[in-house]
PyMOL Python script that loads the backbone (N, CA, C, O; Angstrom):
from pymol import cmd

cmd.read_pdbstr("""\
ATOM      1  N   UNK A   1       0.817  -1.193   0.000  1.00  0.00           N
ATOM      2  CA  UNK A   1       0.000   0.000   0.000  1.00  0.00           C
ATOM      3  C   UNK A   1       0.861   1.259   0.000  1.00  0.00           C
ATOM      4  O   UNK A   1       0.406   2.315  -0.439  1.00  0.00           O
ATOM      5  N   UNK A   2       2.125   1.162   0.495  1.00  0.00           N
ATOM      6  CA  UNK A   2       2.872   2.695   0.531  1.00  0.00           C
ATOM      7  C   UNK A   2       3.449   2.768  -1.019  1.00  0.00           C
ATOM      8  O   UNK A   2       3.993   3.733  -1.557  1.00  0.00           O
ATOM      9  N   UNK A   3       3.230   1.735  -1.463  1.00  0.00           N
ATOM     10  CA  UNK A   3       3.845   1.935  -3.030  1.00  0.00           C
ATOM     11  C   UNK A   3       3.007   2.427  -3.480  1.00  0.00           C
ATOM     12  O   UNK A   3       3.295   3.498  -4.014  1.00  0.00           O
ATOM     13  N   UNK A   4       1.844   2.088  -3.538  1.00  0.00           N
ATOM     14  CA  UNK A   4       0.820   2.837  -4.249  1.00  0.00           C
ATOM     15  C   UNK A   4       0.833   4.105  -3.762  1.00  0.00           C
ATOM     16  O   UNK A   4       0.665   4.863  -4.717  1.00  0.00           O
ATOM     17  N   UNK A   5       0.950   4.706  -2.753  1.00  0.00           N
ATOM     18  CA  UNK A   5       0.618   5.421  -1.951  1.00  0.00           C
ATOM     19  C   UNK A   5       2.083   6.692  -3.153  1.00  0.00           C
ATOM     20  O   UNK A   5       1.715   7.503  -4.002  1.00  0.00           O
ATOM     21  N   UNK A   6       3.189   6.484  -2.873  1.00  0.00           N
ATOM     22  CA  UNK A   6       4.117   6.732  -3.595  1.00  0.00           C
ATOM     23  C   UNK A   6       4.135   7.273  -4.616  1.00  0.00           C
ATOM     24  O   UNK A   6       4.343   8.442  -4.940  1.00  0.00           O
ATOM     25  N   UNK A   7       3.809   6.013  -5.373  1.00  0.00           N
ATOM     26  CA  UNK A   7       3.433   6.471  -6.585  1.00  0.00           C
ATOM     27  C   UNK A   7       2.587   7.295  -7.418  1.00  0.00           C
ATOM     28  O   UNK A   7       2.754   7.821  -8.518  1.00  0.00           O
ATOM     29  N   UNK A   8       1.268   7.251  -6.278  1.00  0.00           N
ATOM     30  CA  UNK A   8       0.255   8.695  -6.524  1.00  0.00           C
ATOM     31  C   UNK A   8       0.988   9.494  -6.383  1.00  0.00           C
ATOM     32  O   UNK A   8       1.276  10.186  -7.360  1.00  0.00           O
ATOM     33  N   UNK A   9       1.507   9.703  -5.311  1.00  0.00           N
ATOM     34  CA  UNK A   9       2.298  11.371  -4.575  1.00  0.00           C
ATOM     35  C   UNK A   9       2.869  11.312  -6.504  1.00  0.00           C
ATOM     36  O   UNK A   9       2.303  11.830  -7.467  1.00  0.00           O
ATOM     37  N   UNK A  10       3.863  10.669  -6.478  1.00  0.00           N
ATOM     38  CA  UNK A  10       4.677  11.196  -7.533  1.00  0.00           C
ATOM     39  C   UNK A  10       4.116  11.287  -9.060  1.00  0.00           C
ATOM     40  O   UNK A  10       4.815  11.921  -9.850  1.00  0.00           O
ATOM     41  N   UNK A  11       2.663  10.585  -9.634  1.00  0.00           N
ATOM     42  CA  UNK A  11       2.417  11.071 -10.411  1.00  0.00           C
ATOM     43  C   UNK A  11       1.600  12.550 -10.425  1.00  0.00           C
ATOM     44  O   UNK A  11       1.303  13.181 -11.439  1.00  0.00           O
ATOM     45  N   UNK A  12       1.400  12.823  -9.433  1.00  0.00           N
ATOM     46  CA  UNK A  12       0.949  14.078  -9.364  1.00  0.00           C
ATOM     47  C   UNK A  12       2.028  15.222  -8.775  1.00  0.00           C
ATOM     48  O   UNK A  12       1.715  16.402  -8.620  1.00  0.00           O
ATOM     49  N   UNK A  13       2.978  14.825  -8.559  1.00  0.00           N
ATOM     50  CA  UNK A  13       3.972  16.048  -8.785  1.00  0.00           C
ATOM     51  C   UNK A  13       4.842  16.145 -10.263  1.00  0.00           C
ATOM     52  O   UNK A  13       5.692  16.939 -10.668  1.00  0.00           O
ATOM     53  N   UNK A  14       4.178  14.900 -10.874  1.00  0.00           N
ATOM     54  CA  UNK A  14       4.771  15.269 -12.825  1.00  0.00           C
ATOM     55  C   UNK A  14       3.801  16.056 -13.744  1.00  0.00           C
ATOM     56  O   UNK A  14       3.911  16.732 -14.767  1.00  0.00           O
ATOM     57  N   UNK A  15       2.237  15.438 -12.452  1.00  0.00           N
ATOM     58  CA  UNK A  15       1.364  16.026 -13.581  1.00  0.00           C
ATOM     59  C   UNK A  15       1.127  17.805 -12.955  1.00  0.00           C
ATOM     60  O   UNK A  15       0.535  18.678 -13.589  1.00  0.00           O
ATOM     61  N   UNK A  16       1.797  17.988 -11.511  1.00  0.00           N
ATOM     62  CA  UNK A  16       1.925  19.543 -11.145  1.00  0.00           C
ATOM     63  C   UNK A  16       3.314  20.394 -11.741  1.00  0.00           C
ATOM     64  O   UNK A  16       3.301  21.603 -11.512  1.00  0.00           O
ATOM     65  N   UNK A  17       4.544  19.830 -12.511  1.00  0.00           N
ATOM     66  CA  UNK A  17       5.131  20.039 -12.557  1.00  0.00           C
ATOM     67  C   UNK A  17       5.103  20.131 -14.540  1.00  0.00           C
ATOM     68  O   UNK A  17       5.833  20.935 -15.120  1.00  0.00           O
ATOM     69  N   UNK A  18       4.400  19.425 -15.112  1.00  0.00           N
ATOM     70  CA  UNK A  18       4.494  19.792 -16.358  1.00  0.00           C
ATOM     71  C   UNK A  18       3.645  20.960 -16.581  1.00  0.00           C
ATOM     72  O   UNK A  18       3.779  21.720 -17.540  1.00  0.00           O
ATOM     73  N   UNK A  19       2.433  21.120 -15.314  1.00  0.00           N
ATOM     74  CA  UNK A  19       1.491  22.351 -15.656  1.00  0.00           C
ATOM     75  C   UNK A  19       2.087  23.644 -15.705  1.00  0.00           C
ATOM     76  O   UNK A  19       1.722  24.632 -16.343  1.00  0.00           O
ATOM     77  N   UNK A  20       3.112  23.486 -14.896  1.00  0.00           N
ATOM     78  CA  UNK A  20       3.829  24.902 -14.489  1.00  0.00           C
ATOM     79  C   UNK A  20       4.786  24.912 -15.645  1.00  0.00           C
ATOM     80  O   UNK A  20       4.911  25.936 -16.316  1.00  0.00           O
ATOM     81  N   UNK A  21       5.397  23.934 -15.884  1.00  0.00           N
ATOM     82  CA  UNK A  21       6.003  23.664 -16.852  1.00  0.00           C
ATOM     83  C   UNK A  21       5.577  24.324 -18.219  1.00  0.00           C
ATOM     84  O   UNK A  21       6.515  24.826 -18.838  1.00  0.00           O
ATOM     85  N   UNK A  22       4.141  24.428 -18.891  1.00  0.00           N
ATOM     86  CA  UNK A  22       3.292  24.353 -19.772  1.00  0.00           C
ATOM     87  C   UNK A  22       3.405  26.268 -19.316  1.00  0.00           C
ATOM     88  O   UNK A  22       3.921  27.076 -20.089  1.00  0.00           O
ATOM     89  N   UNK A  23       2.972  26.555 -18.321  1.00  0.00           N
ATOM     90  CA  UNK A  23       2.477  28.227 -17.794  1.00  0.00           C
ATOM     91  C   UNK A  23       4.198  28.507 -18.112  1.00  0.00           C
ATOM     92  O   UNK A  23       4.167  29.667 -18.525  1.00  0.00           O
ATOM     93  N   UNK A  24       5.124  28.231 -18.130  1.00  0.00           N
ATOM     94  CA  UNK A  24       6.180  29.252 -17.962  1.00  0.00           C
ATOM     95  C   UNK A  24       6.373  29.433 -19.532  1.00  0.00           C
ATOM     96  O   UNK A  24       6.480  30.549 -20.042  1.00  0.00           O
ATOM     97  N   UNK A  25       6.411  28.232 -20.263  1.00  0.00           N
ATOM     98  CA  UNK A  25       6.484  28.280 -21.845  1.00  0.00           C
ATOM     99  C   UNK A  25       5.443  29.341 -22.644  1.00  0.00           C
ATOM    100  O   UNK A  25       5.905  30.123 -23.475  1.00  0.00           O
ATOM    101  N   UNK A  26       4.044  29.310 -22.338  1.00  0.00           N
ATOM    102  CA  UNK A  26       3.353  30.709 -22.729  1.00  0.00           C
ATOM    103  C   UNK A  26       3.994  31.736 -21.844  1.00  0.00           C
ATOM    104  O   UNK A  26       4.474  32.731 -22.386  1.00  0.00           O
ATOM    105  N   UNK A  27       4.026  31.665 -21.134  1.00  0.00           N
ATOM    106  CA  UNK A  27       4.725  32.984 -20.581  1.00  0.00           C
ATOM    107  C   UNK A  27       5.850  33.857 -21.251  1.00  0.00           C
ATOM    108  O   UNK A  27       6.052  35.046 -21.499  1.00  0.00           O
ATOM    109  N   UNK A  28       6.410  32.770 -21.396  1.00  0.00           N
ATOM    110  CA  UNK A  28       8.091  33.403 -22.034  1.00  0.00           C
ATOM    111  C   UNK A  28       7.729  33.618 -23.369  1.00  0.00           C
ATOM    112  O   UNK A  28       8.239  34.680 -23.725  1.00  0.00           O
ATOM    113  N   UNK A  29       6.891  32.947 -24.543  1.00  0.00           N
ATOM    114  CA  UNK A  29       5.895  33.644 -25.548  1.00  0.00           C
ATOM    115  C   UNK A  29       5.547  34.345 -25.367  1.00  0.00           C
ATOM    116  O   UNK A  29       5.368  34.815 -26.491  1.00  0.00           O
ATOM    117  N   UNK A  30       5.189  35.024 -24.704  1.00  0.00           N
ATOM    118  CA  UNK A  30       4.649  36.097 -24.386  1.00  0.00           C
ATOM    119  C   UNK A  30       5.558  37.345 -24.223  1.00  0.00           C
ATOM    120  O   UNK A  30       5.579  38.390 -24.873  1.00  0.00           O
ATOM    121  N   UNK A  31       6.108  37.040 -23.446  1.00  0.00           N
ATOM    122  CA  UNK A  31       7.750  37.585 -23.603  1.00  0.00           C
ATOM    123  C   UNK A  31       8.423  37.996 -24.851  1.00  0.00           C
ATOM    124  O   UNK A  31       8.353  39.169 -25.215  1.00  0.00           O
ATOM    125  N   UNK A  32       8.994  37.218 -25.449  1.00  0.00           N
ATOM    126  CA  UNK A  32       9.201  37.042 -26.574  1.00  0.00           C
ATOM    127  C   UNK A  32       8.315  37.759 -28.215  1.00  0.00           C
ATOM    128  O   UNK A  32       8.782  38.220 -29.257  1.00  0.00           O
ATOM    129  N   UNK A  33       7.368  37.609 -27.889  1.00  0.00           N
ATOM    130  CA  UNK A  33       6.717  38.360 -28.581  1.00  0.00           C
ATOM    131  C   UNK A  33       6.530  40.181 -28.233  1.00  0.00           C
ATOM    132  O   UNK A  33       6.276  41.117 -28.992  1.00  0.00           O
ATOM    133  N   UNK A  34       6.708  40.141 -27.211  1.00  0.00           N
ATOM    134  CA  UNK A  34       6.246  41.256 -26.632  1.00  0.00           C
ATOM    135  C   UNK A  34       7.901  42.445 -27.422  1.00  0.00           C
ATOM    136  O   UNK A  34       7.865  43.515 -28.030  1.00  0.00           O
ATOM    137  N   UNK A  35       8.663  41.886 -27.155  1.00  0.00           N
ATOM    138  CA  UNK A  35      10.152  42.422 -27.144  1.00  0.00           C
ATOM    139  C   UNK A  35      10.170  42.509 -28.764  1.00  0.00           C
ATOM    140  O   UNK A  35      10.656  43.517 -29.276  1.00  0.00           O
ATOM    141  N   UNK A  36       9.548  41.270 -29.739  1.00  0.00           N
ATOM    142  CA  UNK A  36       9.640  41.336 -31.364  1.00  0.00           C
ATOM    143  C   UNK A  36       8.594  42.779 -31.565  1.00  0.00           C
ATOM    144  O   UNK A  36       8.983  43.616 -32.379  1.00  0.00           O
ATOM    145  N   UNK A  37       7.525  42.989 -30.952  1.00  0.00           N
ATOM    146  CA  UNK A  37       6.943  44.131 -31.581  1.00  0.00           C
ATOM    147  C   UNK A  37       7.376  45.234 -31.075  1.00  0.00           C
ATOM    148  O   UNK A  37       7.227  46.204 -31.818  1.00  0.00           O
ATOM    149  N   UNK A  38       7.786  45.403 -30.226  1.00  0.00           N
ATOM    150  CA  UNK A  38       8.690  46.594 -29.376  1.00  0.00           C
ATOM    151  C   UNK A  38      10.031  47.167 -30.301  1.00  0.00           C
ATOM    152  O   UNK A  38      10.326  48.327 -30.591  1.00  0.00           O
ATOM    153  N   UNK A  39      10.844  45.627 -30.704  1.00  0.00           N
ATOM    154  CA  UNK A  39      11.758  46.283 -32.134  1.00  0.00           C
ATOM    155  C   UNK A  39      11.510  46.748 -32.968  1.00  0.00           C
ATOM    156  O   UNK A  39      12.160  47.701 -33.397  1.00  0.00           O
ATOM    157  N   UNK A  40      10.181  46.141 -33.704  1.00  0.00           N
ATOM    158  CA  UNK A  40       9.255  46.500 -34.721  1.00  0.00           C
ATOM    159  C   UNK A  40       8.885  48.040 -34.699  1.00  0.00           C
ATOM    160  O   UNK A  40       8.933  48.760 -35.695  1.00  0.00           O
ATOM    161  N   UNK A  41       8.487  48.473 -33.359  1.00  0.00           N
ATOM    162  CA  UNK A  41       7.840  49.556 -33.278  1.00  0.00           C
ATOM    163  C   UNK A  41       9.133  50.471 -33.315  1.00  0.00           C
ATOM    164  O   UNK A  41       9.233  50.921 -34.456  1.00  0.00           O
ATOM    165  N   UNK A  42       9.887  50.799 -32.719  1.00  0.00           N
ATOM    166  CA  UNK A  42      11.164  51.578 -32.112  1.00  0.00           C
ATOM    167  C   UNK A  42      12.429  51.720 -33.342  1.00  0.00           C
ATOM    168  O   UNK A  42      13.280  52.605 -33.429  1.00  0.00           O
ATOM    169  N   UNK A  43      12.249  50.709 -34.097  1.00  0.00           N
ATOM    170  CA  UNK A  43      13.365  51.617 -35.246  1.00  0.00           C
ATOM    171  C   UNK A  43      13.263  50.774 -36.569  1.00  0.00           C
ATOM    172  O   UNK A  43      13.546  49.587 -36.408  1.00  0.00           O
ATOM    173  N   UNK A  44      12.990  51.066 -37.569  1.00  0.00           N
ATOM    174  CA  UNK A  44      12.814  50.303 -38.822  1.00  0.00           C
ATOM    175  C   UNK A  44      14.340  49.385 -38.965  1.00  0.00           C
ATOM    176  O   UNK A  44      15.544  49.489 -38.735  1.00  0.00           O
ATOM    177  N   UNK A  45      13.121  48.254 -39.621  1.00  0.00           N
ATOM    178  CA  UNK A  45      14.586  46.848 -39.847  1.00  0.00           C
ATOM    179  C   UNK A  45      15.816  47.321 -41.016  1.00  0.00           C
ATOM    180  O   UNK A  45      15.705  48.105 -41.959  1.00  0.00           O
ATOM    181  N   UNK A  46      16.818  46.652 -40.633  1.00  0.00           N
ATOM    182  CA  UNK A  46      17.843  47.081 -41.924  1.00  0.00           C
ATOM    183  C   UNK A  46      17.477  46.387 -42.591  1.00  0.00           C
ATOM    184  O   UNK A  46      16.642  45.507 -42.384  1.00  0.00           O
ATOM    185  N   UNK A  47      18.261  46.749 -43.929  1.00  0.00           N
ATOM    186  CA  UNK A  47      18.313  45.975 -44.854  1.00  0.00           C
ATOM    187  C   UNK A  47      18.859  44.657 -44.593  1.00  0.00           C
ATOM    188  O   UNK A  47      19.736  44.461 -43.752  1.00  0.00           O
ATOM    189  N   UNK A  48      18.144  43.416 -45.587  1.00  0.00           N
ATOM    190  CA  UNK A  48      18.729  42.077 -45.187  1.00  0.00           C
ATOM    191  C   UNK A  48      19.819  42.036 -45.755  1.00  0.00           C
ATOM    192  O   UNK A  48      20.501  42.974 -46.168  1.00  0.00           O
ATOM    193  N   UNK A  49      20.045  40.746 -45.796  1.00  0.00           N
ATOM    194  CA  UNK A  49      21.889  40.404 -46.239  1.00  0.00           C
ATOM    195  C   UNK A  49      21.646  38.776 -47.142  1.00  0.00           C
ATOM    196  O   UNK A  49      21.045  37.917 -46.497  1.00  0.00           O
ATOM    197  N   UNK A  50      21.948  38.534 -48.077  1.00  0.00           N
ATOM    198  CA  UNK A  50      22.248  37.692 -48.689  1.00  0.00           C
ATOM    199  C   UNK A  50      20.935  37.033 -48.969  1.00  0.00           C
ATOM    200  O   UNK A  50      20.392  37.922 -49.626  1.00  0.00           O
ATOM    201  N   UNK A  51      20.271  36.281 -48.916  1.00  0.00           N
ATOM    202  CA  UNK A  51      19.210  36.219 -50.048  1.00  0.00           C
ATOM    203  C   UNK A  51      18.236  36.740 -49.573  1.00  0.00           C
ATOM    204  O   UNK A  51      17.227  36.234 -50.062  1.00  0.00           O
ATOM    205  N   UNK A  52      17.897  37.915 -48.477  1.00  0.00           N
ATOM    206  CA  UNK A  52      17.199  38.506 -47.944  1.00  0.00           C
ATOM    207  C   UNK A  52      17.322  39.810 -48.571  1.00  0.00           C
ATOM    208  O   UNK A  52      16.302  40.445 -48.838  1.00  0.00           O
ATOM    209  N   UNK A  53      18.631  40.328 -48.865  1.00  0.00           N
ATOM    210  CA  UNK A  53      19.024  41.340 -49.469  1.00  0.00           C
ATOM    211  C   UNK A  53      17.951  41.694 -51.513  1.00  0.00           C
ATOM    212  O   UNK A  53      17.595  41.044 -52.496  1.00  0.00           O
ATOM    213  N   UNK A  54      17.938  42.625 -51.174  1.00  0.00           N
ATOM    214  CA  UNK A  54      17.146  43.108 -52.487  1.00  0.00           C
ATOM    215  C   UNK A  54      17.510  43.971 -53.073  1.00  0.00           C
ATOM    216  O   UNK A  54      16.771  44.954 -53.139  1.00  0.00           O
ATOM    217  N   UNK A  55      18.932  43.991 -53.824  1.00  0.00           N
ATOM    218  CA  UNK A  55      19.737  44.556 -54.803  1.00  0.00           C
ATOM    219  C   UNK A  55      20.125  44.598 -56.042  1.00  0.00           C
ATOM    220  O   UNK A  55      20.098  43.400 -56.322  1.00  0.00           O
ATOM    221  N   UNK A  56      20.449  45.110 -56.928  1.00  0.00           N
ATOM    222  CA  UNK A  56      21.394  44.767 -58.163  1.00  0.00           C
ATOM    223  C   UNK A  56      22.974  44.061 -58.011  1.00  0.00           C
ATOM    224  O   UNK A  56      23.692  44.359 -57.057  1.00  0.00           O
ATOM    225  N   UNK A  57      23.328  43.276 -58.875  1.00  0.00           N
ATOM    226  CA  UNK A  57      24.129  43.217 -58.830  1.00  0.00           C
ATOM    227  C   UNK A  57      25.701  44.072 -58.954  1.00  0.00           C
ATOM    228  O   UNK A  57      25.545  45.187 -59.452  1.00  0.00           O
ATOM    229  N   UNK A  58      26.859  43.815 -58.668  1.00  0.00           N
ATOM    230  CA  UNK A  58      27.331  45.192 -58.531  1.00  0.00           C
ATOM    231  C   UNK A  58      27.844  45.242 -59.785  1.00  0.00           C
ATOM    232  O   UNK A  58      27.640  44.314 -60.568  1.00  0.00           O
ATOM    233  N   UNK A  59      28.585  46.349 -60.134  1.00  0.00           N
ATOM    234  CA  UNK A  59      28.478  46.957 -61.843  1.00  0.00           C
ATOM    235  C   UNK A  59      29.784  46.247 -62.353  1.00  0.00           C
ATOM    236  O   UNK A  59      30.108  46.200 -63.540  1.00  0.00           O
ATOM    237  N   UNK A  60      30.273  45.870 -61.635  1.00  0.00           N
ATOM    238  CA  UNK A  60      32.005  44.925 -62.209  1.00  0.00           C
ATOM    239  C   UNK A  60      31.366  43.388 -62.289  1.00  0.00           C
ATOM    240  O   UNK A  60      32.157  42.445 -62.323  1.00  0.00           O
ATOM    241  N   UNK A  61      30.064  43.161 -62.316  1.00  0.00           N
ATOM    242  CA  UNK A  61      29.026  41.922 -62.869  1.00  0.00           C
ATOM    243  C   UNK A  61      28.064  41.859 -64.308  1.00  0.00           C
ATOM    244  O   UNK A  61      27.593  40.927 -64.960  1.00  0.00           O
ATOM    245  N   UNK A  62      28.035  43.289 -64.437  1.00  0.00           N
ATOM    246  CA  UNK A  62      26.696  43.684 -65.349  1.00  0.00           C
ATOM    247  C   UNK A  62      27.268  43.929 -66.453  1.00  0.00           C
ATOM    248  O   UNK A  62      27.623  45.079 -66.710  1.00  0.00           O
ATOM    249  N   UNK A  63      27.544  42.519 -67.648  1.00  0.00           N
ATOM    250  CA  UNK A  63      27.799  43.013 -68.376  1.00  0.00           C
ATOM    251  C   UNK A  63      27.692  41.858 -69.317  1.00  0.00           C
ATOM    252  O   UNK A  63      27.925  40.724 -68.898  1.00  0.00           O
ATOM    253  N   UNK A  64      27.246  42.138 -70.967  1.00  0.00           N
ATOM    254  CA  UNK A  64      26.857  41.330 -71.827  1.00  0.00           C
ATOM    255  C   UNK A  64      28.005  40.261 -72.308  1.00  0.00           C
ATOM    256  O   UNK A  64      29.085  40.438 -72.872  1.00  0.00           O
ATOM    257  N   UNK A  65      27.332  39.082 -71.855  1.00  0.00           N
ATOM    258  CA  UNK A  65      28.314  37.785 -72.643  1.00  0.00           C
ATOM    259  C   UNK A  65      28.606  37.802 -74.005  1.00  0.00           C
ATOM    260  O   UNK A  65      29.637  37.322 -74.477  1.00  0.00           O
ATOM    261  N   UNK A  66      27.989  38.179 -74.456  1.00  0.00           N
ATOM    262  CA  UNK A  66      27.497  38.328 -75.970  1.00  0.00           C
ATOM    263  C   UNK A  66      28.943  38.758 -76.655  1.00  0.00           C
ATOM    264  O   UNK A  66      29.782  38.301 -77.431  1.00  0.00           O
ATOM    265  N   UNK A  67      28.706  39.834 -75.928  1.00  0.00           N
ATOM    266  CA  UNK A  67      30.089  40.940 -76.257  1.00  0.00           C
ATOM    267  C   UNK A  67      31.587  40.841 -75.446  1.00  0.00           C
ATOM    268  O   UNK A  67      32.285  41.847 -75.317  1.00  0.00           O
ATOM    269  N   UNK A  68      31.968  39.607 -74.953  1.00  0.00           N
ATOM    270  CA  UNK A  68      32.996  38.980 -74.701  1.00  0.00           C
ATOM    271  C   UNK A  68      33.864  38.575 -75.157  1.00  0.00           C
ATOM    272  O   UNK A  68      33.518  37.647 -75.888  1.00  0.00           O
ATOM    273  N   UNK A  69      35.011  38.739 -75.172  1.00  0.00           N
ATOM    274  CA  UNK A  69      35.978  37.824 -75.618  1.00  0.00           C
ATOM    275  C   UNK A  69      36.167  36.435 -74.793  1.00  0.00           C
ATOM    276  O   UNK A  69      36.121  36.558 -73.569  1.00  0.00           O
ATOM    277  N   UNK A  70      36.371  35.141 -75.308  1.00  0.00           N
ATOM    278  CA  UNK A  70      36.592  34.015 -75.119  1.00  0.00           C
ATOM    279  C   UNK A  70      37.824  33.928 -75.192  1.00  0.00           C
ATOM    280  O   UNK A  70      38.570  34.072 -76.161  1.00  0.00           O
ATOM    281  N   UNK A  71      38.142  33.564 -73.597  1.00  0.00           N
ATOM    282  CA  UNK A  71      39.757  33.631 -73.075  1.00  0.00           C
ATOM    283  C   UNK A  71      39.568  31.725 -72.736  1.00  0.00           C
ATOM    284  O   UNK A  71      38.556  31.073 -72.477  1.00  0.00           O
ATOM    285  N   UNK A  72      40.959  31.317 -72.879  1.00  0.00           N
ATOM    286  CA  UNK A  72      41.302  29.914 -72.275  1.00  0.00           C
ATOM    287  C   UNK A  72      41.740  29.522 -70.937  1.00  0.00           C
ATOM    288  O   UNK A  72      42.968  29.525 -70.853  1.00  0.00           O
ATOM    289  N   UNK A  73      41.044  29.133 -69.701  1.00  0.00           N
ATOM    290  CA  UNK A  73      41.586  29.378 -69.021  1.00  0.00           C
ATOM    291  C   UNK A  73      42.428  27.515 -68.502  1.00  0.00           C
ATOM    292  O   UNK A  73      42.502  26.868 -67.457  1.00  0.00           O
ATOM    293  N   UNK A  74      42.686  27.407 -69.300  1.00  0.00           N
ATOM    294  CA  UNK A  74      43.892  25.890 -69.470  1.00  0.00           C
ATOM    295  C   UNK A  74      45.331  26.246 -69.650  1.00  0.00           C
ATOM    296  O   UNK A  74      46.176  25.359 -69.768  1.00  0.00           O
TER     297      UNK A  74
END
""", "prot")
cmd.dss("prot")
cmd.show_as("cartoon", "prot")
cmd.util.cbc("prot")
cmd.orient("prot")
């Protein structure tokens, strides 16, 4: 009987301990979110970087194959 007894106690300090468990995880979402719209609000995003980035290519790139000379590079 104390096993049983035991073993209640302790499934109910997993099933009190994942609840809190469960409350701190929205919480910190909450958090977390709170701080993303706060950046949002307080200073516009930079520009991204690499395939986020939305540029031309740079001008020592831009230029017609067409009108190339064909070099060997062997």
């Amino acid at each position: 009987m104390a096993q049983k007894l035991k073993v209640e106690l302790l499934q109910q300090s997993v099933a009190e301990a994942k609840l809190k468990y469960s409350d701190t995880l929205k919480s910190l979402e909450g958090i977390s979110e709170e701080i993303h719209e706060r950046r949002l609000l307080s200073r516009p995003r930079e520009p991204g970087v690499g395939a986020e980035k939305n540029s031309s290519p740079p001008q020592s790139l831009n230029f017609d194959l067409d009108q190339c000379d064909i070099v060997s590079l062997v």
